[in-house]
C-alpha positions in Angstrom: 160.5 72.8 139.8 161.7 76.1 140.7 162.9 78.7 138.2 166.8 78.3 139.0 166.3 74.4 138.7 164.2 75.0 135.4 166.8 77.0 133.8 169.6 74.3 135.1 167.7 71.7 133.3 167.0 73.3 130.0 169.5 73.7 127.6 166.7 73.7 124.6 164.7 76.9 124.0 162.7 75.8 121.2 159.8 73.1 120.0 159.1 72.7 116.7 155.3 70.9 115.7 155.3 69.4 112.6 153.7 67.0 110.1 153.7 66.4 106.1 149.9 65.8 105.4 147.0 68.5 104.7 144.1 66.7 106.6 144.0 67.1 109.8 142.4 66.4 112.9 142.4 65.2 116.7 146.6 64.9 116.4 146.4 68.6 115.5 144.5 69.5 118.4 146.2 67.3 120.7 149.2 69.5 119.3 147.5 72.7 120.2 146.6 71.4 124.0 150.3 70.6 124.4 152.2 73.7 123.2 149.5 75.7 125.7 151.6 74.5 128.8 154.9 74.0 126.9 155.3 78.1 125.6 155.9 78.7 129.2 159.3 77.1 129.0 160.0 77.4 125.2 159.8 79.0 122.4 157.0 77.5 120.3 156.6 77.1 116.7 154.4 75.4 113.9 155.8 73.3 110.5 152.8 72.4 107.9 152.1 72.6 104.3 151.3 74.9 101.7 147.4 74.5 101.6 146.2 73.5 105.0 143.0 74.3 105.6 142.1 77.9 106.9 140.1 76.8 110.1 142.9 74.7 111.7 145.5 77.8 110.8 143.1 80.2 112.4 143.2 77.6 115.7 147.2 78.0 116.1 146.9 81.8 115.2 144.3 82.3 117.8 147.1 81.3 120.2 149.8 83.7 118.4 152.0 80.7 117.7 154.3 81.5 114.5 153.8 79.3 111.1 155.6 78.5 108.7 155.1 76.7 105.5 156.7 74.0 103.1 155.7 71.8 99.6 154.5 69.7 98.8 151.7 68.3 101.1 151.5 64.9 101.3 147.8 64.1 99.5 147.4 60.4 99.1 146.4 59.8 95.3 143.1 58.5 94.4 143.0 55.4 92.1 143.8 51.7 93.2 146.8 49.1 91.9 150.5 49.3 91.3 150.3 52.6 89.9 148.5 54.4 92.5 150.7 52.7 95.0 154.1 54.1 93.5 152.5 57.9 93.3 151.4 57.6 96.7 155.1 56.6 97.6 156.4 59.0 95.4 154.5 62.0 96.8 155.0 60.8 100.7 158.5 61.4 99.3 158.7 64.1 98.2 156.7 65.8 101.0 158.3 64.5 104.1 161.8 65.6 102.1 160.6 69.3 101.8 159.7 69.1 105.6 163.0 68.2 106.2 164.6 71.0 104.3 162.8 73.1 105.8 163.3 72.3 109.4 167.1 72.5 108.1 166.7 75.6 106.7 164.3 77.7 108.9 165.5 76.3 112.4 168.2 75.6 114.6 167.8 72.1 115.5 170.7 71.7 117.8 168.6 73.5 119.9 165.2 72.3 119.5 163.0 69.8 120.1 161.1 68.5 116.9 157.7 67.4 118.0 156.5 65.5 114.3 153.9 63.4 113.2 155.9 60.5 111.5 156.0 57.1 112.4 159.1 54.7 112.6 157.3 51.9 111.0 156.5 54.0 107.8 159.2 56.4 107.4 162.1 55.5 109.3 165.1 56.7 107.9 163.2 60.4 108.0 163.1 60.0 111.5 167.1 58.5 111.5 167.7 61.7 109.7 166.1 64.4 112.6 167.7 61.8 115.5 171.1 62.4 114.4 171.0 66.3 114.3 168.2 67.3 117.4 166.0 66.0 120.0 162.7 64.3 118.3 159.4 63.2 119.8 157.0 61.5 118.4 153.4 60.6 119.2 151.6 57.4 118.9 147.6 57.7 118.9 146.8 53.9 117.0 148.0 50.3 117.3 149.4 48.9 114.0 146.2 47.4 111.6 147.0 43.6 111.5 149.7 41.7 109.1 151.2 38.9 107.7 154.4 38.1 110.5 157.0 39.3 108.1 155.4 43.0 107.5 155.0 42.8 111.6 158.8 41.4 112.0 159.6 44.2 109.7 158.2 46.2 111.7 159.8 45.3 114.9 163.1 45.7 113.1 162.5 49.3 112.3 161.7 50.5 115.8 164.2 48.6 117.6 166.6 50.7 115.6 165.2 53.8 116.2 164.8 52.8 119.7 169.0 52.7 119.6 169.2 56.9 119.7 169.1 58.8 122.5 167.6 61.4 120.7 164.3 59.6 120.1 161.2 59.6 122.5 157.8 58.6 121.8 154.7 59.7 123.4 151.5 57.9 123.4 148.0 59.6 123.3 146.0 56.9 124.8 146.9 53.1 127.1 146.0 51.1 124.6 148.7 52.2 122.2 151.3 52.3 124.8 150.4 48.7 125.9 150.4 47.7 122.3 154.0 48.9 121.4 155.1 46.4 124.4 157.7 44.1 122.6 158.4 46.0 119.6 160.7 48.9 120.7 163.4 47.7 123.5 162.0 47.9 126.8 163.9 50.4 127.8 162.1 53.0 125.5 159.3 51.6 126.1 159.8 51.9 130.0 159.9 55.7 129.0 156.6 56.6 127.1 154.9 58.9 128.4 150.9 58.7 128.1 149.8 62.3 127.1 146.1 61.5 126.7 144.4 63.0 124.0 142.4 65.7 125.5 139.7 68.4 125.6 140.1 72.3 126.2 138.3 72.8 129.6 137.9 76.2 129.2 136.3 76.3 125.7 133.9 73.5 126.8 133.3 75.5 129.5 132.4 79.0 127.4 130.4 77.0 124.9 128.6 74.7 127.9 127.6 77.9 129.8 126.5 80.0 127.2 122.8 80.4 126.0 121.9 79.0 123.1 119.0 78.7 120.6 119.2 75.3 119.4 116.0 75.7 117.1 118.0 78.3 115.2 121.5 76.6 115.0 120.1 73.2 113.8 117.9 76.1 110.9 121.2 77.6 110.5 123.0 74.8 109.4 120.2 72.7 107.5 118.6 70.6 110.3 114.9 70.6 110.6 114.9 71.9 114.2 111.9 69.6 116.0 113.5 66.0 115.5 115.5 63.7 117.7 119.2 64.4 115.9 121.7 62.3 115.7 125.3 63.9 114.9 128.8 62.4 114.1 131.9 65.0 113.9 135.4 63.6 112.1 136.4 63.0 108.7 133.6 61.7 106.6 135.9 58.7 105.8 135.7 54.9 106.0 137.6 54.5 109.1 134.9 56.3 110.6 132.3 54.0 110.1 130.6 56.8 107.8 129.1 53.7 105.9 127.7 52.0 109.0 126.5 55.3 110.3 124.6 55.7 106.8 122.6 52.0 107.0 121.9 52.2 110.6 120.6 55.6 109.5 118.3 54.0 106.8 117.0 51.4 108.9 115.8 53.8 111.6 114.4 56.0 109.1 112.4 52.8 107.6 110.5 52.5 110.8 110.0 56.1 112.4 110.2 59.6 110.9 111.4 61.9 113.6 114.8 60.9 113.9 117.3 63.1 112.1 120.9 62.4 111.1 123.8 64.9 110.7 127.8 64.6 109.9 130.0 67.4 110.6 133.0 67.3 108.5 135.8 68.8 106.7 136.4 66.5 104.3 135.7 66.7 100.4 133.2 64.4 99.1 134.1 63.0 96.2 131.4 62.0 93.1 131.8 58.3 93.8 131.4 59.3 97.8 127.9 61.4 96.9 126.5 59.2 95.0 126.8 56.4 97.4 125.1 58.8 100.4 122.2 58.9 98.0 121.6 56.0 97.5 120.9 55.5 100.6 118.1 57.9 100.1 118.0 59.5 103.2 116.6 63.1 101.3 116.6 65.5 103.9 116.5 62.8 106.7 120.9 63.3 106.5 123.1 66.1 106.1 126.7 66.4 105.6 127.4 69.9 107.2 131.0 71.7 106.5 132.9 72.6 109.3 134.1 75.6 107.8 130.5 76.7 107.4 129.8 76.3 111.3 131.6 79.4 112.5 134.8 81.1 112.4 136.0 79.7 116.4 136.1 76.0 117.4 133.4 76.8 120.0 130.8 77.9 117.5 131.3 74.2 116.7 130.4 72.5 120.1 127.4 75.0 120.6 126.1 72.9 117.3 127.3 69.4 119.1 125.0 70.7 122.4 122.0 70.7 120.0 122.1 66.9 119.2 120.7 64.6 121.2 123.2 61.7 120.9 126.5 61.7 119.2 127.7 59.0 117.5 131.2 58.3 116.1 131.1 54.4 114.3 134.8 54.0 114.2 136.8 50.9 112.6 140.4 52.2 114.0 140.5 54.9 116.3 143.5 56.3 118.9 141.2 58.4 121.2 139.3 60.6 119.2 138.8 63.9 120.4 135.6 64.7 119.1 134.4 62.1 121.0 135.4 63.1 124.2 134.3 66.7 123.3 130.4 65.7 122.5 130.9 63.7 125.9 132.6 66.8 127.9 129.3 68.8 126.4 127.1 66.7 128.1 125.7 64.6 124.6 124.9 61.2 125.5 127.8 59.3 123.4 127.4 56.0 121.6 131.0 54.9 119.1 132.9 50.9 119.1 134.7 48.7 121.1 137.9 49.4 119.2 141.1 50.6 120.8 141.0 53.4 123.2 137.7 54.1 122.8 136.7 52.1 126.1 138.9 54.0 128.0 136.8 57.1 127.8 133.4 54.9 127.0 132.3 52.7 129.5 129.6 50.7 128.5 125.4 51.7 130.1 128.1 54.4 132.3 129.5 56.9 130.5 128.2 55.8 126.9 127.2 53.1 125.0 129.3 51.2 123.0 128.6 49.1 120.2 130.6 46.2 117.7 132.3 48.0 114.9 130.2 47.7 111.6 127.3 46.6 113.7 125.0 48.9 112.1 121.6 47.1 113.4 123.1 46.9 116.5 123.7 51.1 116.2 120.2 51.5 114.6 119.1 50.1 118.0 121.4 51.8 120.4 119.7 54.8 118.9 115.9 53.9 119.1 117.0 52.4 123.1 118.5 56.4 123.6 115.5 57.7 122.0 113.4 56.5 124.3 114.7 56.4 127.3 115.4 60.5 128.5 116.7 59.3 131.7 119.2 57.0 130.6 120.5 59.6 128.0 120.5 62.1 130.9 122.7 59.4 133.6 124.9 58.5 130.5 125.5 62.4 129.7 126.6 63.4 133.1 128.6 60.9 134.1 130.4 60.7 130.7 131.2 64.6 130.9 132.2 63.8 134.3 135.0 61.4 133.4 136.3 63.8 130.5 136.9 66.5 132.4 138.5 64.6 135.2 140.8 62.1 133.2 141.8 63.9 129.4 141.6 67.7 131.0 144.3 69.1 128.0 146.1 71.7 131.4 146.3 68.1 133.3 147.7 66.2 130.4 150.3 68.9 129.0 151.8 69.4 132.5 153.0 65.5 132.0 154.5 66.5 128.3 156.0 69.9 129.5 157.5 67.7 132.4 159.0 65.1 129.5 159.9 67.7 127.2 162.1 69.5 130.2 163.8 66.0 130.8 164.5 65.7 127.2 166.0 69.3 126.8 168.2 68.2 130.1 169.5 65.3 128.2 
């Protein structure tokens, strides 16, 4: 597209990112890949709470896009029962309504696009709300955990009416939640979902893959003892992660052999309940749960850690597909995570990776000792699995075909 036909087409100038929660993760760096190629058309900027975390605002800042701030955050309660459940409603609330003040407030949304992170199925009439006064995009990175039929009819229900405005479009980060969606909004916005793959920064893998490192030092640096065989995991250190199964295949390798190390980068808050179930695992110095914020001020201080493991390992229940995955595997780290979701579309089993059952932890514990012993597998697995990363989720490839969306949707 020409310039003369660009500016025909776009009667939009800006794209707002937004979303209600303070964790965060791949869908905020799937964010970040997209607005790269997107600033060249529009003006970009960035919605989030009061509170999130100083590392993922230092990401965004890097790239001189403009914040701003609302609150409350949405932070999911601890507790369990009929109580927890109604503050847990009450807070999603009252967060998603202070996000939409504020995009009233702060923005012109007649002429913007609002690029959020809220789904039709759980917050529907927020969505109604943004479709009647802008353009609003939304991404899907999971399929839908499995229900009774009513909750799923429900469901159904709520996306075929927010399939009826024109103003709606929805993304989807990976096949397998686009092929998933098939029957539950119309088919004619289904017809129109775009597949904007999660993805990895090509350039950043490339300045922390050809730079010189001292892995003996890093793995000191952060804990490790630096002459093992280390196994790492980078995500949330939460149950949908598989942190538990990670944990027991981690005690039964440690049962038979003593130069296997395990390691979890993470930025999430271990809570007492949390620590005192790692322990009793009794792992000692055999695990450690590393900070992320501890690692380094830049996201590639991170993946020079990831080169210094020998495998990577994400255990995942439900996944979209997750980026740190495809990172450790665009670094060259021999990759082993679960037949769930899209994880086989970036894993392919003894080719790019090794993929196990999810919750298999003996099957893991095994995968491990098989990778462990075998340098030349881990070698094949590594090369052709950084290979198929940077050729299929490249984040310049995959933002092209969300700049070319977001242009059609501005034309509209």
């Amino acid at each position: 597209m020409n310039e003369a036909e660009d500016q025909n087409h776009t009667k939009i100038s800006h794209i707002i990112y937004a979303w209600p929660y303070l964790s965060w993760g791949g869908a905020q760096v799937y964010f970040l890949g997209l607005l790269k190629e997107a600033r060249k058309h529009f003006e970009i900027r960035v919605l989030l709470p009061e509170g999130t975390d100083r590392q993922l605002l230092e990401f965004f800042r890097e790239e001189n896009v403009e914040i701003d701030f609302f609150e409350p955050a949405f932070v999911p309660p601890g507790g369990e029962g009929l109580n927890a459940k109604f503050r847990l409603h009450k807070i999603k609330i009252l967060s998603e309504r202070a996000m939409l003040n504020a995009l009233r407030s702060k923005y012109d949304l007649a002429n913007s696009i609002v690029h959020i992170e809220l789904a039709p199925w759980q917050s529907l009439m927020s969505l109604v709300w943004l479709c009647i006064r802008c353009k609003v995009v939304i991404t899907m990175h999971n399929s839908l955990p499995e229900v009774n039929p009513l909750r799923k009819l429900l469901w159904k229900i709520k996306l075929r009416a927010i399939s009826r405005f024109e103003n709606f479009t929805a993304f989807a980060s990976n096949v397998d939640s686009k092929n998933y969606f098939r029957g539950l909004y119309s088919d004619q916005l289904h017809q129109r979902i775009a597949v904007t793959y999660t993805n990895v920064n090509p350039d950043e893998i490339a300045e922390a893959f050809e730079v010189s490192i001292d892995p003996s030092a890093l793995r000191i640096k952060n804990g490790l003892r630096d002459d093992s065989f280390l196994v790492m995991c980078v995500g949330q250190f939460i149950d949908r992660k598989g942190r538990w199964t990670f944990l027991e295949a981690a005690r039964q390798v440690s049962a038979e052999r003593d130069d296997i190390d395990f390691a979890w980068v993470s930025n999430s808050p271990l809570s007492p309940e949390d620590a005192a179930r790692v322990e009793s695992y009794a792992l000692g110095n055999r695990f450690n749960l590393i900070d992320s914020e501890e690692i380094g001020a830049v996201h590639t201080d991170l993946f020079k850690l990831v080169r210094t493991a020998d495998v990577f390992v994400l255990p995942s229940f439900v996944e979209g597909l997750p980026i740190s995955l495809l990172e450790a595997m665009a670094l060259e780290v021999p990759c082993v995570s679960t037949r769930v979701n899209a994880i086989p579309e970036a894993v392919i089993h003894d080719e790019t990776g090794c993929l196990i059952e999810a919750g298999d932890s003996g099957g893991l514990a095994q995968t491990i000792v098989r990778l462990k012993g075998d340098p030349e597998l881990r070698k094949r697995l590594a090369r052709a699995g950084r290979e198929r990363v940077l050729r299929k989720f490249n984040e310049k490839e995959v933002a092209k075909v969300a700049l070319e969306r977001y242009l059609t949707i501005a034309a509209g």
